[in-house]
C-alpha positions, 0 to 999 in steps of 0.5 A: 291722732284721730280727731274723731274721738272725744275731747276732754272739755275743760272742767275747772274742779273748782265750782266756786272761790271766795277768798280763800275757801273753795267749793270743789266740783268732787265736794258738790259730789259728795253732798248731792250724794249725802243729801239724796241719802238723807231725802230717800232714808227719810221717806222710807222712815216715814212709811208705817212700821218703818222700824226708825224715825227721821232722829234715827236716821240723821245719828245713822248717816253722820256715822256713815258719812263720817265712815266714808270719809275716814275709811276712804282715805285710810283704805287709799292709802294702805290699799294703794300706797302703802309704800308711800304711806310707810316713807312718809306717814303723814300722807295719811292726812293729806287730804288736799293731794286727793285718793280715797278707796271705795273698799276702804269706805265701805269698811268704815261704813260698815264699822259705823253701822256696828257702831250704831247697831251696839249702842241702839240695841239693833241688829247689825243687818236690820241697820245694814238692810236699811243703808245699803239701797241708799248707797248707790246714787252717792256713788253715782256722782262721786263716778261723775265728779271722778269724770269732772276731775279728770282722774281715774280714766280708763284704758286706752282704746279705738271704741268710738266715744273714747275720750282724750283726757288732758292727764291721760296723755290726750290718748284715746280712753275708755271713759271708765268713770261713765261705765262706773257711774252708770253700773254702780250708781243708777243700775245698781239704785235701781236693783236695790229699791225694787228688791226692798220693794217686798220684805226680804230675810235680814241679811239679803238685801246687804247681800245683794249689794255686797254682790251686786257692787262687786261684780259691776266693779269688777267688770268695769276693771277691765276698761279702767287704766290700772295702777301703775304703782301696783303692777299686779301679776302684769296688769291682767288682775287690778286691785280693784278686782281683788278687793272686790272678789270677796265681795262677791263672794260675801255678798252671795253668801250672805244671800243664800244663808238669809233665804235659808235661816232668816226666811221666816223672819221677813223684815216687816218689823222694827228691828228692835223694840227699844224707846228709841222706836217710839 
């Protein structure tokens, strides 16, 4: 083997124990992402005319958190182990094995948002427009603690920052949770909070991230070590690429017809006008 590729270091995924409740690295993840979620939705919510109040938010990221949390683990399992799923159907709630689906945590967000929409008297893209430049830095670090678990690596190559992780067979991979972590977390982040830097159609900035994520994650496919309980059409299509090709597709829909039926309704408004702005 050639010792000049990188050596996984030994990351322990547990932070920290007392007795017996533990605080796993991928955990921290989730809260580092939740937390920045909170801090940016509230600075933007202080802004004047921002159309929501701190209240607003906190009832909008529960829902969504509660979203990820559910939607992700049903979307791992339908998505990707639906086989197992059917042979034993409590594997939907073992939670402790591991395996959320990002598509399937989008579903439950966007179920959370129309949920919210509904019962707050606002418009679906007025929330969706509000949430969308708040998740890409939670999706940063949860690419991180992917990394810091030692799961989803990616293919095997000779690139000279390949790393050898310990449950990839110490080959030489692609370190595929990196490339994620850098296109859909930080590129992304920054893409999204210069866009909504000016007033957008509702419905366009959703839109760009439907797209913007998509096309990252499709890209990134190619270097990630598919599924091998799938094995699609030979492994030169993964699932992660079909499932993000209607995104793409969606999400550039979504922008062509907000620029051409919503242009004239710039988001610089509250997105309702009920009590609950007040």
């Amino acid at each position: 083997m050639n010792q000049g590729f990188l050596t996984y270091p030994h990351i322990d995924p547990v932070l920290l124990a007392i007795g017996p409740i533990s605080i796993r690295w991928y955990g921290l993840m989730y809260l580092l992402g939740f937390a920045f979620a909170m801090w940016l939705a509230n600075r933007r919510a202080d802004k004047p005319n921002s159309g929501w109040n701190r209240e607003q938010v906190s009832d909008l990221l529960f829902l969504g958190f509660l979203g990820v949390v559910v939607g992700g683990r049903i979307g791992y399992v339908i998505f990707y182990n639906f086989g197992l799923f059917l042979d034993n159907p409590l594997y939907l709630f073992e939670v402790w094995t591991g395996g959320m689906s990002f598509h399937g945590g989008l579903l439950g967000v966007i179920s959370a948002m129309a949920y919210y929409a509904y019962r707050n008297n606002r418009t679906f893209f007025g929330v969706a427009d509000f949430i969308a430049p708040l998740i890409p830095f939670g999706l940063g670090v949860g690419r991180i603690g992917n990394f810091m678990n030692d799961e989803l690596w990616g293919r095997v190559t000779d690139v000279p920052w390949a790393v050898m992780f310990p449950s990839g067979g110490y080959l030489p991979r692609h370190p595929s949770q990196l490339y994620e972590a850098f296109l859909e977390g930080f590129v992304l982040l920054l893409i999204l909070n210069f866009f909504i830097r000016k007033p957008r159609p509702a419905g366009a900035v959703s839109g760009l991230f439907l797209m913007g994520y998509g096309t990252f994650r499709f890209i990134v496919e190619y270097f990630r070590e598919p599924d091998a309980q799938l094995g699609l059409f030979g492994n030169w299509i993964s699932m992660g690429q079909i499932l993000s090709t209607p995104m793409i597709l969606i999400g550039g829909a979504m922008i062509f017809w907000a620029y051409k039926y919503n242009a004239k309704s710039l988001n610089t408004q509250p997105a309702n006008a009920s009590e609950d702005n007040k």
